[in-house]
C-alpha positions in Angstrom: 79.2 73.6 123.2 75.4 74.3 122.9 72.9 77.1 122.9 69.5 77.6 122.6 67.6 81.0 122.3 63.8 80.5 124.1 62.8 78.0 121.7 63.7 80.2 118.7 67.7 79.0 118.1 69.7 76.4 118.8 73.6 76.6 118.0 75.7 73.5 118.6 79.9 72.8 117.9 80.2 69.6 118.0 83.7 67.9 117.9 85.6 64.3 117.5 89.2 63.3 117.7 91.5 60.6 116.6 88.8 58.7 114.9 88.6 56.3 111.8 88.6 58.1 107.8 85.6 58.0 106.1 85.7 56.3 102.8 84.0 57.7 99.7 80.7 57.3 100.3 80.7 57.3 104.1 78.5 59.4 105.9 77.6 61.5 109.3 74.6 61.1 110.7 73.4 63.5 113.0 69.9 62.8 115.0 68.2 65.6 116.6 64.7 66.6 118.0 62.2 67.7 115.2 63.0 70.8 114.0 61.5 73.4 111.6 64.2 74.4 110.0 68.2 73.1 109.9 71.6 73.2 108.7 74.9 70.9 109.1 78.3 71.4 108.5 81.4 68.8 108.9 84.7 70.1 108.8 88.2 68.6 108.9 91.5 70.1 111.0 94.6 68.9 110.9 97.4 69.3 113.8 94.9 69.1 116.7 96.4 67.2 119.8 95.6 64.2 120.1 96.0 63.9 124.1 95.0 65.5 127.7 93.0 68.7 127.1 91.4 68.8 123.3 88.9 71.1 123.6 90.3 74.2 126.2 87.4 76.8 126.8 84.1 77.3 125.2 81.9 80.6 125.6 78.0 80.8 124.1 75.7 83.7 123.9 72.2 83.7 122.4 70.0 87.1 122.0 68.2 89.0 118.6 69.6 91.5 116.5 71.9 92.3 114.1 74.8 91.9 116.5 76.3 88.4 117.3 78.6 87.9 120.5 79.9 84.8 121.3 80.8 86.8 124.8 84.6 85.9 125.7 86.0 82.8 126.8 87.8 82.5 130.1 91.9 83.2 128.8 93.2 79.8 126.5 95.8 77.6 129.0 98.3 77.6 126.5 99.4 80.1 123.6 98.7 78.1 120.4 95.4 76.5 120.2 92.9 76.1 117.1 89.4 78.6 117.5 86.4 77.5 116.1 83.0 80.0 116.2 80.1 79.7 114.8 76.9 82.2 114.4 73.6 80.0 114.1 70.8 82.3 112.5 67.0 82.0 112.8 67.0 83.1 108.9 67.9 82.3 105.1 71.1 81.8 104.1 70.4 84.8 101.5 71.5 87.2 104.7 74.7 88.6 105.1 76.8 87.3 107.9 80.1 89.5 108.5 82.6 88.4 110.8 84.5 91.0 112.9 87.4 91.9 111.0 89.6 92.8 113.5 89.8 89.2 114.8 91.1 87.8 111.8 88.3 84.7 111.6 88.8 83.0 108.3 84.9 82.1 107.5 84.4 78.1 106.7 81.4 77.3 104.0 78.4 77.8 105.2 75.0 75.8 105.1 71.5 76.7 105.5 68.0 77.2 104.0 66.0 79.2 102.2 61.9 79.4 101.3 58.9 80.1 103.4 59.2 83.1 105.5 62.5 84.0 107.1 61.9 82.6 110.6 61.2 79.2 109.1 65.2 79.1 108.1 68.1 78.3 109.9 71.8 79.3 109.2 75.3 78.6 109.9 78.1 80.9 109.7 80.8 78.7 110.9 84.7 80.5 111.5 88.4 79.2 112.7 91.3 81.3 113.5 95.2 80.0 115.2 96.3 82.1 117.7 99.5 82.1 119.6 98.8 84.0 122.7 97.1 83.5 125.9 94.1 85.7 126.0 90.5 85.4 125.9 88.7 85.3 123.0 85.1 85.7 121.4 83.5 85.1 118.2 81.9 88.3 117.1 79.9 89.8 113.7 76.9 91.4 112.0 74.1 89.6 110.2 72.3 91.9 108.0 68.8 91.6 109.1 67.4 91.4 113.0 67.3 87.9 113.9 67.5 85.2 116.8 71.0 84.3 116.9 73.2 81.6 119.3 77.1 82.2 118.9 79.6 79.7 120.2 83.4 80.1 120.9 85.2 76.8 121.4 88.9 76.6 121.6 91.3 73.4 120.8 94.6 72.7 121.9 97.3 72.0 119.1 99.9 69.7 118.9 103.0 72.0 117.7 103.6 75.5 117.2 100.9 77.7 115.5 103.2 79.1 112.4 103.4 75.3 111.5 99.4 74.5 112.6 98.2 77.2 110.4 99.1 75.7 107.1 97.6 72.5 108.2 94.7 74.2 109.2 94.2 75.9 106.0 93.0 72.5 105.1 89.8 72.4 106.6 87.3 71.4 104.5 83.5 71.0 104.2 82.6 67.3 103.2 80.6 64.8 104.7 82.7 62.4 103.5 86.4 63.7 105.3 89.4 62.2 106.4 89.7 62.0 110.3 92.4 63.6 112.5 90.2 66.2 114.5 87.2 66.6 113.0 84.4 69.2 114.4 80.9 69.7 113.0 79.2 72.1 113.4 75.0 72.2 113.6 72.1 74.8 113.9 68.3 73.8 114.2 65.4 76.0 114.5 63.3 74.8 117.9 59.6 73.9 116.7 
């Protein structure tokens, strides 16, 4: 999924499956148009199917304020499946991002910059959540200053039931160096 805000923001999720582990020392390299500012996150998920439909529905909003919506994603084809949102700011990573509580996102690391004046930064605020019901669903929150913003829902099919998939997605973690099974990364650059 990508987004771009009038040449202010530019939020992308980007995902690959059933690939090769990294060794210590490996590395992901992503190219991209010059940009002002940037940040990157890689992140690891276990339990992701590994056939037919991966990735399910995907949603993206971009806009400026202190209000971040996603908007909703068409209703998930089956009940358990993996969520991944992420808010890209046009800011330091000193603000405040706050996901909607009510949703019960679990926030992932995040990455960004700081320096300069406050438009010259970029942000991630990357989030995952299980669910086990067909609905629709959005990524939603409140960064604490008015900024240019892109939000991105995408959802991923899992392989067994989502009581089982949520332990093993507990283990996502934030390396560049991670072992493979259903990786997505996750990227924000600031448009020149």
């Amino acid at each position: 999924a990508d987004v771009v805000k009038a040449g202010k923001v530019r939020a992308v999720v980007l995902a690959t499956h059933n690939v090769t582990a990294l060794a210590s020392g490996d590395t992901i390299t992503v190219t991209h148009p010059s940009a002002s500012a940037k940040a990157l996150g890689a992140y690891e998920f276990a339990g992701l199917a590994q056939s037919g439909t991966l990735l399910d529905r995907t949603s993206t909003n971009a806009n400026s304020g202190t209000a971040v919506d996603s908007l909703a994603t068409a209703p998930i084809t089956q009940a358990n499946e993996l969520l991944i949102g992420l808010a890209g700011i046009n800011g330091p990573i000193d603000d405040t991002f706050t996901p909607n509580l009510a949703q019960n996102w679990t926030a992932l690391p995040r990455s960004g910059s700081a320096g300069g004046g406050a438009s010259s930064n970029a942000t991630i605020n990357p989030l995952y959540r299980v669910v086990n019901t067909i609905l629709s669903y959005r990524t939603q929150g409140t960064n604490s200053a008015n900024r240019d913003w892109g939000a991105i829902i995408a959802t991923y099919q899992i392989a067994f039931r989502a009581s089982s998939c949520a332990r093993a997605v507990v283990r996502a973690r934030s390396r560049t160096a991670v072992r493979a099974r259903g990786r997505v990364a996750l990227a924000i650059d600031t448009l020149p």
